[in-house]
N, C-alpha and C positions, 0 to 999 in steps of 0.2 A: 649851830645849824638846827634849827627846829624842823618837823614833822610838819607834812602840809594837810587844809582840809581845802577841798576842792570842789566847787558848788558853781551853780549859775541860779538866776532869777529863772532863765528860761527853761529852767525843768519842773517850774511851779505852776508852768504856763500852762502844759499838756495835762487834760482831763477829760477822761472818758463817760462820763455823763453823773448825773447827781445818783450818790450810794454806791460810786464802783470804789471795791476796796483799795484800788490801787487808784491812790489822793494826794491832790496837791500836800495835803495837810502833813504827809509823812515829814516830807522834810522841814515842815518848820517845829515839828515833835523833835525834831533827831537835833537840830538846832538849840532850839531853846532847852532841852534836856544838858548836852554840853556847857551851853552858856551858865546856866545856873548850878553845875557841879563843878564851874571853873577850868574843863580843860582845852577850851577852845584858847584860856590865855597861853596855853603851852603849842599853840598849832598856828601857821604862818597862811592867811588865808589866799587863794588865789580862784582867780576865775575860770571858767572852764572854755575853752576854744572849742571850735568849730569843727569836727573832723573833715579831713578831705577826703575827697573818691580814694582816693591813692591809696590814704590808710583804711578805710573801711574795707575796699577791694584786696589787701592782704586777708580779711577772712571771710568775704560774702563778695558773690557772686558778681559783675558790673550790671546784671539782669536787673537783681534784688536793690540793689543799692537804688534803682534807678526805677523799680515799680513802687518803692517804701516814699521817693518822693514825688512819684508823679500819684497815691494815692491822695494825699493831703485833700482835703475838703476845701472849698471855700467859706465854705458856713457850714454849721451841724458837725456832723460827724462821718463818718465814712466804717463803716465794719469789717473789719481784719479777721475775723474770727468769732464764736460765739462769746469770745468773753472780750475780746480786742478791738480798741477803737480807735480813730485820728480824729483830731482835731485841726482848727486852719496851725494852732503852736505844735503840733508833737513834731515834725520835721526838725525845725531846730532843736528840741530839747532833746529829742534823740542823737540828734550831729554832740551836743554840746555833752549828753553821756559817755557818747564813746567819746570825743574830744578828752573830757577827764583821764582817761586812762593812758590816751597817749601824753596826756602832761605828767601824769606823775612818773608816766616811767623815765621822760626826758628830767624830770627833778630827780630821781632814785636815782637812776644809771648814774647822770651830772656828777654824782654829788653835791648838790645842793638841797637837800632831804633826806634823813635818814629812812624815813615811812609816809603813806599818803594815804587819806580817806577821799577816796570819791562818794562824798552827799549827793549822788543822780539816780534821776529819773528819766525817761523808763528805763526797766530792770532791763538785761541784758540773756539771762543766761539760757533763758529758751528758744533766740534765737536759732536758727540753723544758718546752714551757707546759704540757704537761696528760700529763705522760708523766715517772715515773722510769727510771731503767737505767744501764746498765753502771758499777753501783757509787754511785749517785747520786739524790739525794731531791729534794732541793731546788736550786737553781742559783744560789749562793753569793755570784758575784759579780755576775748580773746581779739579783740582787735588791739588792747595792752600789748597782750602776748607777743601777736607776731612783728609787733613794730618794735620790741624789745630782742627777738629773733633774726627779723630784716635787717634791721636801720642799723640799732646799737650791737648786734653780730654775738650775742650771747648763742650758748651752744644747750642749755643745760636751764628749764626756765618749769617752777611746778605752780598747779594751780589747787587750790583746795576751797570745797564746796561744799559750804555747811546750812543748806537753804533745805525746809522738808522738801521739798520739790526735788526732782533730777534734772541736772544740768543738761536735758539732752541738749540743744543747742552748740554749749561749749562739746561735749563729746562729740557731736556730728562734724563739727570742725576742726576739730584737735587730737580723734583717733588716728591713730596709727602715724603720726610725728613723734618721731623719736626725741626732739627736742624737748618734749615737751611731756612731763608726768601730772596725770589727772586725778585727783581724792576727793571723793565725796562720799555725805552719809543722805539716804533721803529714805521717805515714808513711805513704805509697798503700798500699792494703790491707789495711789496719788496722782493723778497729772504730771506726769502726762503717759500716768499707765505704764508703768515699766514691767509690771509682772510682779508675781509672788514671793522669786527669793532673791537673790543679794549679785546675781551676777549683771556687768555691765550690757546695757543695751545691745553694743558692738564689742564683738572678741577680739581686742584689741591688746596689745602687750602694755600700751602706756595708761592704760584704765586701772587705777582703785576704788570701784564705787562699790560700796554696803549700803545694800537695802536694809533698813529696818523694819520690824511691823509695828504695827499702832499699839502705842503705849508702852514702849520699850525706855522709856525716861532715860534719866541721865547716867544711869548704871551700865548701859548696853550702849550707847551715846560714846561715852567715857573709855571703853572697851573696845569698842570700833576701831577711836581714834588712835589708842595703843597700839593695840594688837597689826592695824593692819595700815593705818596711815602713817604712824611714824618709822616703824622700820623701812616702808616703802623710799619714806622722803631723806633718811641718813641715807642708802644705800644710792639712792638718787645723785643726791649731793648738789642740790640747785643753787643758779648761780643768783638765783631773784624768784621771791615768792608773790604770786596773786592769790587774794582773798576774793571769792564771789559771796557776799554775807550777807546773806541770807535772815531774818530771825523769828521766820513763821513758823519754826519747830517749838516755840514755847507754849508754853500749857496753857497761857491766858487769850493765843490766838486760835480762832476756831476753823481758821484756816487747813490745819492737820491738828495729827493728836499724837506728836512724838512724845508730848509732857516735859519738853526742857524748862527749866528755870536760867535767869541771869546770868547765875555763878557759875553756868556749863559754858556761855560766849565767854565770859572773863579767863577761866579756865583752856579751853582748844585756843584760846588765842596767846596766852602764854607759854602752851605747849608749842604752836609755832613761832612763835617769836625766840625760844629756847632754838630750834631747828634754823632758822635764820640766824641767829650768831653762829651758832657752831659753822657754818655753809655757806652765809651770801651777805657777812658783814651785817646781819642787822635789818635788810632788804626787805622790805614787804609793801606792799600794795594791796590796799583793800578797795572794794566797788560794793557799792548797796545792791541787793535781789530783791528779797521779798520782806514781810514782816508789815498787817494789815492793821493791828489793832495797836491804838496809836502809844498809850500808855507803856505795855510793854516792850514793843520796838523803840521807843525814844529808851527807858532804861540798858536795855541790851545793847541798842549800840554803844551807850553810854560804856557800858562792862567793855567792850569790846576795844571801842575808843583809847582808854585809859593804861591799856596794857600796850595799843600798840603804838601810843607817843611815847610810851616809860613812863607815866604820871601815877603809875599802879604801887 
């Protein structure tokens, strides 16, 4: 039973004008980075499906769902936001995002996968329930989530969020569900403006988010993760982990300025891959976020990749 990676062409499609950092080009970095370290021969590839209303409407609104595609352009672009754009492709490549994450969780739950990479585009996690932005249509993994909550009737489901950015998005939709435990580390000051210290947006009982400040590297990173994500996640006891992976927190993307290096993704991802055997069989599910500058995003997922097929 191999590890699935989970990709579509149509997520290569959607591009928000020439120099926007979020580029077709990620995923053929994150690709051919695997390809040539060999561990794509250890992952079983499959295509990514179309999400339906029905699943995207388990986390966004039937409003939203339905203003995201009646925005589509016919030609050009159409503007989302100051930093957010459509094209006549983002429509499906956005179905075909969130579509990812409802496949791997029908492969994980199955049993037909031990773990899955979703390689999509666009990111997902700044979505809200009735709100796109900063780069984001749809909300990739928590639409995972609650089809893994809904459909397959889990009771007990964490997501951890290792993107410099804050998940608002995923917290606007997954606050105060008890099903469901949220962890994330992101860069005070950052987009989407969380404020100065460490506490979550929404007072919410199922939030672990640690703000960091700039330049806090992989010592305070590494600390975080300890102190306040893993006891969170044993005590938890989740029956299936989502990764929102993120990897604009490293020092080479100038994106933010957390200063992570490689060996910190390799690293928090074998800390939760240890927390998934102990809890949920092995269980994990990863979804791409962010991560702009192409050299160290293809290595970092690469780090990341490799730990979470067991190829480490």
């Amino acid at each position: 039973m191999l590890p699935v990676y989970i990709s579509h062409p149509d997520c290569a499609r959607h591009e928000m004008g020439p120099g926007h950092p979020e580029c077709p080009e990620r995923l053929s970095a994150i690709a051919d980075m695997l390809l040539v370290r060999g561990l794509l021969d250890y992952m079983l590839p499959h295509d990514a499906p179309l999400a339906s209303d029905a699943q995207l409407e388990r986390a966004h609104s039937a409003m939203h769902v339905r203003r995201v595609r009646d925005a589509a352009p016919r030609e050009g672009y159409a503007q989302v936001d100051p930093d957010t754009r459509m094209n006549r492709f983002t429509v499906p490549a956005a179905l075909r995002a969130a579509g990812a994450a409802v496949l791997a969780t029908d492969l994980v739950l199955g049993g037909q996968a031990p773990t899955a990479f979703c390689a999509v585009r666009p990111p997902g996690h700044h979505a809200e329930h009735d709100a796109a932005m900063g780069f984001c249509f749809f909300n990739n993994v928590a639409v995972g989530i609650r089809h893994a909550l809904d459909v397959h009737g889990l009771t007990r489901v964490a997501l951890v969020d290792f993107d410099v950015h804050h998940g608002n998005g995923s917290e606007d939709i997954l606050a105060g569900d008890e099903r469901v435990l949220m962890c994330s580390i992101f860069e005070t000051g950052l987009y989407p403006f969380n404020g100065p210290d460490a506490r979550s947006l929404k007072d919410a009982p199922n939030m672990v988010n640690v703000g960091l400040p700039p330049r806090s590297g992989s010592d305070a990173f590494r600390a975080a993760v300890t102190e306040h994500w893993l006891p969170a996640l044993d005590a938890f006891r989740p029956q299936l982990i989502y990764v929102s992976a993120g990897f604009d927190a490293h020092r080479e993307d100038d994106m933010g300025n957390l200063g992570l290096v490689d060996g910190d993704y390799e690293w928090v991802t074998r800390q939760l891959m240890n927390v998934a055997e102990r809890h949920c069989r092995g269980r994990m599910i990863s979804c791409l976020e962010g991560g702009y500058v192409l050299n160290p995003l293809a290595r970092s997922a690469a780090a990341h990749v490799k730990v979470l097929i067991g190829a480490d």
